[in-house]
C-alpha positions as CSV (number, residue, x, y, z in Angstrom):
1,X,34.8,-17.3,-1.8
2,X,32.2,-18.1,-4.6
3,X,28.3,-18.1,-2.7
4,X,27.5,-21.5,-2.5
5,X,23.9,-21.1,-1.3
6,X,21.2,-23.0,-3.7
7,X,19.2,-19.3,-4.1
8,X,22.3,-17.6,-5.5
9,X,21.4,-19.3,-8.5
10,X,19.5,-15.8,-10.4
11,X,15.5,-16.2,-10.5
12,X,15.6,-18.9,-7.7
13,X,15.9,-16.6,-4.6
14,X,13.5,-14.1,-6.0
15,X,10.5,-17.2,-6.2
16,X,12.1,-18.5,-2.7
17,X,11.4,-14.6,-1.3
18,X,8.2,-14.6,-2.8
19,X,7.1,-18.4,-1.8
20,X,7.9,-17.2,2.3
21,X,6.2,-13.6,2.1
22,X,2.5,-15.3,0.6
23,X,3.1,-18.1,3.0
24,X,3.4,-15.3,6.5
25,X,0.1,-13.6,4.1
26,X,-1.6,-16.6,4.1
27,X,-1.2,-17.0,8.0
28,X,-1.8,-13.8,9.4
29,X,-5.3,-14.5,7.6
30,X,-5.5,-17.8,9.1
31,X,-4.2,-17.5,12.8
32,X,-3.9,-13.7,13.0
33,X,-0.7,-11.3,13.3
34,X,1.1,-12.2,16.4
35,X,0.2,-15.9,15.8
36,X,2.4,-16.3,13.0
37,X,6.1,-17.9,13.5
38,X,8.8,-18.6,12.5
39,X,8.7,-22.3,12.2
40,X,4.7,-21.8,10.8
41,X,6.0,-19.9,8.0
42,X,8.9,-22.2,6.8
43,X,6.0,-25.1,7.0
44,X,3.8,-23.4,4.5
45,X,6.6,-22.5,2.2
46,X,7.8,-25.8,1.9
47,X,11.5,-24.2,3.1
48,X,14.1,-24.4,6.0
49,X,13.6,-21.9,8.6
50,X,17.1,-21.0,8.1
51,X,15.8,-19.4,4.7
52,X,13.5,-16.9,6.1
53,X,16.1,-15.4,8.5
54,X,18.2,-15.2,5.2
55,X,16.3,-13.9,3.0
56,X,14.4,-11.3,5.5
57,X,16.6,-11.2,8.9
58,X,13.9,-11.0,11.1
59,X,10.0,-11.9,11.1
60,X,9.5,-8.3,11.5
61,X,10.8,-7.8,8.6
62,X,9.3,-10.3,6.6
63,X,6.0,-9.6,7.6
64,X,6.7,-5.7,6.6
65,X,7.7,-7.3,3.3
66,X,4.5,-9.6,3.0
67,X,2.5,-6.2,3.7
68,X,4.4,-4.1,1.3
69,X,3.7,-7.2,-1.6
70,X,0.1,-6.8,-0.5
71,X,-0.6,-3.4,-1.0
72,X,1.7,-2.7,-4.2
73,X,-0.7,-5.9,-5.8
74,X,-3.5,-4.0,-4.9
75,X,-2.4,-0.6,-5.8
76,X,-1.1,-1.9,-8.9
77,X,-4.5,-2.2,-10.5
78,X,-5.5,0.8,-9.2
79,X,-2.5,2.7,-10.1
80,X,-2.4,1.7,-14.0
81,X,-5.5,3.2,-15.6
82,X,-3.9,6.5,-14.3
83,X,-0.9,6.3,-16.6
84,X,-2.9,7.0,-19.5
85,X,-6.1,8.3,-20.8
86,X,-7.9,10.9,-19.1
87,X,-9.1,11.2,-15.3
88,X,-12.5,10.1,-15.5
89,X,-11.1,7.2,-17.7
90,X,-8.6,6.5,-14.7
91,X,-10.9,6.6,-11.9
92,X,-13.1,4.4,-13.7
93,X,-10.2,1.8,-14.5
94,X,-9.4,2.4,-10.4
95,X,-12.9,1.3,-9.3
96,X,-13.5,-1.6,-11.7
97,X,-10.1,-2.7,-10.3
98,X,-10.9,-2.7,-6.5
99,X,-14.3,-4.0,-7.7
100,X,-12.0,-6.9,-9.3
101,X,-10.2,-7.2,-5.9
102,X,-11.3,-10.5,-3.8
103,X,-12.4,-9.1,-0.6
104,X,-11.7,-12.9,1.0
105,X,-8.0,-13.3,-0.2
106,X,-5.1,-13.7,2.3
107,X,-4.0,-10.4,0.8
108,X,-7.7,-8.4,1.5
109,X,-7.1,-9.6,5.3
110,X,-3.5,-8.9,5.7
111,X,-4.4,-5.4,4.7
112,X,-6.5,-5.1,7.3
113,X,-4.3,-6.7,9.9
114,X,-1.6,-4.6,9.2
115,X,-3.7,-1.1,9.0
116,X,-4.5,-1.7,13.0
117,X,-0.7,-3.1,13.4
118,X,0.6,0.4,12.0
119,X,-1.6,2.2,14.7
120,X,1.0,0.3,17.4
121,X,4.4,-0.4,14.7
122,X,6.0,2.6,13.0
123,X,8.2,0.0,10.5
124,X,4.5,-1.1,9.2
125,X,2.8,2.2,9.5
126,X,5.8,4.0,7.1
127,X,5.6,0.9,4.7
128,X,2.0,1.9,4.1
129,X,2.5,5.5,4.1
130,X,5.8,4.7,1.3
131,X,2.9,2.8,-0.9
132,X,-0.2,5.7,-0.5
133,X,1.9,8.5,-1.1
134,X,3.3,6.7,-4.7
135,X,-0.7,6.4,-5.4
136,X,-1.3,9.7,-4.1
137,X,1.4,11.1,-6.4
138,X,0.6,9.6,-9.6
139,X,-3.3,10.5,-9.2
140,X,-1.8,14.0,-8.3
141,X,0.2,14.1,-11.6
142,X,-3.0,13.3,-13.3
143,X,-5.2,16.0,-12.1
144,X,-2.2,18.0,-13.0
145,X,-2.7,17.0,-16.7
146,X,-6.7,16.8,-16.2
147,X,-6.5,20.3,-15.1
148,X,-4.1,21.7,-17.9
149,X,-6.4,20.3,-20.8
150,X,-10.0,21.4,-19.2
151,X,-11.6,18.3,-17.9
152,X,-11.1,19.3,-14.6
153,X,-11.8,22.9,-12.5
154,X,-8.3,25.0,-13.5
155,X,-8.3,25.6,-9.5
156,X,-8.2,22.1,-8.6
157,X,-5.9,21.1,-5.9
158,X,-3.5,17.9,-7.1
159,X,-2.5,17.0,-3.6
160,X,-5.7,17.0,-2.3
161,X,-7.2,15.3,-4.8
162,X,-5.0,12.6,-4.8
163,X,-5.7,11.8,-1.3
164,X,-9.3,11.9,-1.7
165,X,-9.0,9.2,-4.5
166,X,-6.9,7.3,-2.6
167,X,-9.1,7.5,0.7
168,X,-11.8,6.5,-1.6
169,X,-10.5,3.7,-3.2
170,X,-9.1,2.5,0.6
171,X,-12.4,2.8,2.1
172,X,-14.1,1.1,-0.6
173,X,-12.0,-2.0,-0.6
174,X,-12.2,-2.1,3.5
175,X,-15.9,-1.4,3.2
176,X,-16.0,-4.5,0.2
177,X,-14.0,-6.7,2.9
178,X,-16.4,-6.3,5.5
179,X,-19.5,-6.3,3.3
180,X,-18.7,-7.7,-0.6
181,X,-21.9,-6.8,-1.8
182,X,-21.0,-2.3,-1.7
183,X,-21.9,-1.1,-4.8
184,X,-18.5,-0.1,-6.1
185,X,-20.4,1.3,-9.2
186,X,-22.5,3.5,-7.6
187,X,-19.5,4.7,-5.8
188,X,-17.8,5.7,-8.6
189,X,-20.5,7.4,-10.6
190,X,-21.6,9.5,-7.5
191,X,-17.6,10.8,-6.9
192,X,-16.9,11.1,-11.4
193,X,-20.2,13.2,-10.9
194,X,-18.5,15.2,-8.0
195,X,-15.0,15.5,-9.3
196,X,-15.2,15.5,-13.6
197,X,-16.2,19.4,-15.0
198,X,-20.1,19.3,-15.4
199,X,-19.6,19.9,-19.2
200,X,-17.8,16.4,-19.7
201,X,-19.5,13.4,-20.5
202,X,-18.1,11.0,-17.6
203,X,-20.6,13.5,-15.4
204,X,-23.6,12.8,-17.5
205,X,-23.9,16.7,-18.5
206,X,-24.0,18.1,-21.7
207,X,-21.2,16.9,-24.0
């Protein structure tokens, strides 16, 4: 038998998925995590509650989903100056991007939310870990190629350098949530000074 549901239709149940997870976003910065139901949600989104258990099964689950939305938006920006150009180029771009990031957004305070719900929920706490270890991979893949071509030490570790960016850029935008006026800048100047080979140019040596 043909699927007669109205978000069969292609496009629609993708926007309908989307229109629920910012909705539980918006409310776990409004009310707080274990405030948010069921019934609240499907008032935000404008849908049937009957929708949400479709779509996600559980609120669980679609408040794992609503976190996962959250942090690949926000790693996103991050992640992109990585894919080309050169590692100080990269972790410039990465900076500027959490700079870029509203500290006072639904998503900013979801993050946050679900960084202490992880401590307590191992379905949030391997959602997170699934998104830093992408980061932590690509940065790693980087510093790889950064390494290979002499702007960074030869005996650089990719691994570990990857999770210091990423702890970096994590504690910036958690530091930026709680006080927007950190000076990303400065930031990333002091850690390009720390991490780029003193002969390259990002480090202000000789060029």
């Amino acid at each position: 038998m043909p699927n007669t549901h109205s978000d069969a239709i292609p496009g629609r149940g993708q926007a309908t998925r989307l229109r629920i997870a910012t909705a539980a976003a918006e409310l776990v910065a409004e009310l707080g995590w274990d405030a948010v139901t069921t019934r609240a949600v499907a008032a935000r989104a404008g849908v049937n509650q009957g929708l949400i258990h479709y779509h996600f099964g559980s609120m669980q689950a679609l408040l794992q989903a609503a976190v996962v939305a959250a942090l690949e938006a926000e790693a996103s920006g991050a992640a992109q100056p990585f894919t080309e150009g050169s590692f100080g180029a990269g972790l410039t771009g990465a900076f500027d991007a959490v700079d870029r990031f509203d500290p006072r957004s639904p998503s900013a305070i979801l993050l946050v939310e679900a960084m202490v719900r992880a401590m307590r929920d191992p379905h949030i706490a391997e959602a997170i870990v699934g998104s830093l270890q992408a980061f932590r991979d690509l940065v790693a893949t980087r510093v790889r190629l950064a390494a290979a071509t002499g702007e960074l030490p030869a005996d650089v570790s990719p691994t570990a350098a990857g999770t210091l960016v990423a702890a970096t850029l994590d504690g910036i935008l958690l530091h930026r949530i709680i006080d927007p006026s950190t000076d990303v800048a400065g930031v990333r100047e002091m850690l390009l000074r720390l991490a780029v080979d003193p002969a390259h140019p990002a480090r202000g040596g000789p060029s």
